[in-house]
C-alpha positions as CSV (number, residue, x, y, z in Angstrom):
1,X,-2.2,0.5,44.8
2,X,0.1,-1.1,47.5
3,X,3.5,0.5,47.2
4,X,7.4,0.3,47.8
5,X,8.2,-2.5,50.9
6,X,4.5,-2.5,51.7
7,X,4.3,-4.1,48.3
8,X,7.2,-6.5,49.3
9,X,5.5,-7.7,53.1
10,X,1.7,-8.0,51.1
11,X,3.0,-10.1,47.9
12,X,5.5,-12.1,50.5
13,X,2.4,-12.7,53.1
14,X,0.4,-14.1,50.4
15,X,2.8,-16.1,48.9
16,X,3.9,-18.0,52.4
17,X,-0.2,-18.1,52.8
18,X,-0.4,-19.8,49.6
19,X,2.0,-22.3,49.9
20,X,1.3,-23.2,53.5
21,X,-2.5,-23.6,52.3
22,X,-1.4,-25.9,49.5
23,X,0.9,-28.0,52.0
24,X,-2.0,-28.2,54.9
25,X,-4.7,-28.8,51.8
26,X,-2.7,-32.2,51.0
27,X,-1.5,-33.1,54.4
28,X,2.1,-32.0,53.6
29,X,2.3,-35.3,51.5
30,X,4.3,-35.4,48.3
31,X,1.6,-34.4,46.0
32,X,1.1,-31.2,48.1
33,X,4.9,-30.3,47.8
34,X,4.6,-31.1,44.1
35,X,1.8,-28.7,43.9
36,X,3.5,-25.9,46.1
37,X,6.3,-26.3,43.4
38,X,4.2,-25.9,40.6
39,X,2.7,-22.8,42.0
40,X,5.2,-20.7,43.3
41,X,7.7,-21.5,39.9
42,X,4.2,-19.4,38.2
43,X,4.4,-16.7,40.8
44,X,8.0,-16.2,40.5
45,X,7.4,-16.0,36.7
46,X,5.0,-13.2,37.3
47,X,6.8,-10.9,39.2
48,X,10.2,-11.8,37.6
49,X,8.6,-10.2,34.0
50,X,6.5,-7.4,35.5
51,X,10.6,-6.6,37.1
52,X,11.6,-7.5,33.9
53,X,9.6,-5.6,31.4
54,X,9.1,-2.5,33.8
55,X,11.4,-0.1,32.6
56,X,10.0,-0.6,28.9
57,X,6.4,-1.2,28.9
58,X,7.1,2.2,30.5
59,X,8.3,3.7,27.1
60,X,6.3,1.7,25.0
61,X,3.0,2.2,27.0
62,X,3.4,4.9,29.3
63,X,0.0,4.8,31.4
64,X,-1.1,4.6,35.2
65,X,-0.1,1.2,35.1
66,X,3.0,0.6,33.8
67,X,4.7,3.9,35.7
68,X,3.3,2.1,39.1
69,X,5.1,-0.9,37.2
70,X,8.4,1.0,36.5
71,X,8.4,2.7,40.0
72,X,7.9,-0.6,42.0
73,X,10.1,-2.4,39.8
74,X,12.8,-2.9,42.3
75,X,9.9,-4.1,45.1
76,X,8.4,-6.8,42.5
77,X,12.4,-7.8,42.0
78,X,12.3,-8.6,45.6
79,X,9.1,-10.3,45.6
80,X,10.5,-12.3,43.1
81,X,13.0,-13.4,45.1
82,X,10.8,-14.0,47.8
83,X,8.6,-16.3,45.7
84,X,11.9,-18.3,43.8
85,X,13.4,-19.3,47.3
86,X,9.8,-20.3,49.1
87,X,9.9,-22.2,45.3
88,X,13.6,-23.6,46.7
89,X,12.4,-24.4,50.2
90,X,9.4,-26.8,48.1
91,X,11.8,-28.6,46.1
92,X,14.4,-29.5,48.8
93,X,11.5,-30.5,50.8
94,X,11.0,-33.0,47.7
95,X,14.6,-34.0,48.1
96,X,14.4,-34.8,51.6
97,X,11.0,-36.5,51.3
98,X,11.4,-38.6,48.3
99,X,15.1,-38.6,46.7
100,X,14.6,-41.0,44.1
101,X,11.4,-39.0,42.5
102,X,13.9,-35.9,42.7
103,X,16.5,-37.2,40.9
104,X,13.6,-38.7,38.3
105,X,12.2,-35.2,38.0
106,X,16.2,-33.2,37.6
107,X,19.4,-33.9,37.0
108,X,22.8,-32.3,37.2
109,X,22.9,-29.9,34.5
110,X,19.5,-28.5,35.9
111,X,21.1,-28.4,39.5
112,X,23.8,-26.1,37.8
113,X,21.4,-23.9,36.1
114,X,19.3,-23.1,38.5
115,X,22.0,-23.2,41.0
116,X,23.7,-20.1,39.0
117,X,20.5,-18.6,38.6
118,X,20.2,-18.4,42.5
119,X,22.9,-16.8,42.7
120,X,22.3,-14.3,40.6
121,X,18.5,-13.9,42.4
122,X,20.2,-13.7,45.5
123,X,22.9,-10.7,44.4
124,X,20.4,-9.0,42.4
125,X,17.8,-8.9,45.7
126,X,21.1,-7.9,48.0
127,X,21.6,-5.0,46.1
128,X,17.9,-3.5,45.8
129,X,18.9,-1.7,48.7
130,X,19.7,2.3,48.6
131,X,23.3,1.2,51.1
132,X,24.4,-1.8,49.2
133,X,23.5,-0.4,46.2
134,X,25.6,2.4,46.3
135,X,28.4,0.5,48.0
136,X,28.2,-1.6,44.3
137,X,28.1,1.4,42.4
138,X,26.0,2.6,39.6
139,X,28.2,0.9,36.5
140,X,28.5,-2.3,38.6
141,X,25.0,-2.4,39.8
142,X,23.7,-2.2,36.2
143,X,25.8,-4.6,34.8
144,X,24.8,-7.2,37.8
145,X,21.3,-6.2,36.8
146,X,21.4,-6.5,33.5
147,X,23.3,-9.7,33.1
148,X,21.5,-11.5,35.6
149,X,17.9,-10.5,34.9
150,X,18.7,-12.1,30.8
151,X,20.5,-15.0,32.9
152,X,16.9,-15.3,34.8
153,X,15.0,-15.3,32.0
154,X,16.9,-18.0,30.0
155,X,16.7,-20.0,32.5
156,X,13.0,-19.6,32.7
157,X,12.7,-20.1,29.0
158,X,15.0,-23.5,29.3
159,X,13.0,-24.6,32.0
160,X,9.0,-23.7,30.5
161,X,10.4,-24.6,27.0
162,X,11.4,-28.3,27.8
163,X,7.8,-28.6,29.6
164,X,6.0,-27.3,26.5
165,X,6.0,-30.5,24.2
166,X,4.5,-32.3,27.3
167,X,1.7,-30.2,28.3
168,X,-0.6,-27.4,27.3
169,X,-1.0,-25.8,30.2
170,X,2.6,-24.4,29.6
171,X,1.8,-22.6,26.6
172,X,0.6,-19.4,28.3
173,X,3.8,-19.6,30.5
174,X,6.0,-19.9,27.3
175,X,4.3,-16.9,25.5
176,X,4.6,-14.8,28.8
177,X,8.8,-16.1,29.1
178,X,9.0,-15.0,25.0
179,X,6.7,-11.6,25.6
180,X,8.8,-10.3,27.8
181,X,11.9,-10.8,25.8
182,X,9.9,-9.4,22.7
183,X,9.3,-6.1,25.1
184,X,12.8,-5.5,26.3
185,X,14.3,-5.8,22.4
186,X,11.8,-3.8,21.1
187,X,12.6,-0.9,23.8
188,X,16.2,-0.9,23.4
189,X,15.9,-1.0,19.3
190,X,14.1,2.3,19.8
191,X,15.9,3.3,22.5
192,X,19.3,3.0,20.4
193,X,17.4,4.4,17.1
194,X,16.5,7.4,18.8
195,X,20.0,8.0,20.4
196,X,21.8,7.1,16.6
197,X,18.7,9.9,15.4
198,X,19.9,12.7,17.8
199,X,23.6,11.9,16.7
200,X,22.9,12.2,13.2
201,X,23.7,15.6,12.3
């Protein structure tokens, strides 16, 4: 399997690919952006669980798979980010292009949500770098990490939950947002047993 920033160009090709082949497909019209939208929020979802869940599917199911998983977890994390800001680029594309069907489709609060997760996306990505990374330091890197990845995935859940009642086809994307979460509790419950079990005397 493709590996380490290899991983990052090939998953950040295809994903510029995609979304130019979506716009050119609808003659850059508002449908197309609509569409481009749709589809890079779903790749974004992908790679931010598989960065997500890597470090536990690892303990739960160690296999081929999931170690390839746990060691390219920081290179999906950045693919992520790669596919949530081409995701950006769509919707202020939608802004410029059609400003009342924007504010029809979001509102403020949304704006703020997102907006914090951005931030987040965009520290997290800045710091998946050996330099920066130390520069942050190991207690502050993990806490960064750790806060914003749950802050990512709410906001993912807010976002696919509110969709659900409306549509079907958001179902899968639901399970996939709760999954994940289901994955990183169950780790750390047996994570935390098994250190309370080697304390017990």
């Amino acid at each position: 399997m493709t590996s380490g920033w290899r991983l990052v160009g090939v998953l950040s090709f295809l994903l510029a690919a995609m979304t130019a082949g979506l716009l050119i497909s609808h003659h850059g019209d508002i449908e197309g952006i609509r569409v481009a939208i749709r589809a890079t929020a779903r790749t974004s979802l992908v790679l931010f669980v598989m960065a997500f869940t890597a470090s536990a599917l690892v303990e739960l199911l160690p296999a081929a798979a999931t170690r390839w998983q746990r060691r390219n977890r920081r290179y999906l994390g950045v693919s992520f980010a790669v596919s949530h800001f081409i995701h950006l680029g769509a919707i202020v594309a939608l802004a410029l292009v059609d400003r009342s069907l924007f504010w029809k489709l979001t509102n403020v609060g949304t704006i703020l949500l997102a907006g914090t997760a951005y931030l987040f996306i965009a520290a997290m990505a800045a710091t998946s770098f050996d330099r920066t990374a130390a520069w942050l330091g190991p207690r502050k890197w993990h806490l960064l990490h750790l806060v914003g990845g749950w802050y990512i995935w709410i906001s993912f859940a807010i976002a696919v939950g509110k969709r659900v009642p409306l549509d079907c086809f958001y179902w899968p994307m639901a399970a996939l947002v709760l999954a994940a979460a289901i994955v990183r509790l169950i780790a750390m419950f047996r994570r935390n047993r098994g250190q309370a079990a080697l304390g017990t005397p």
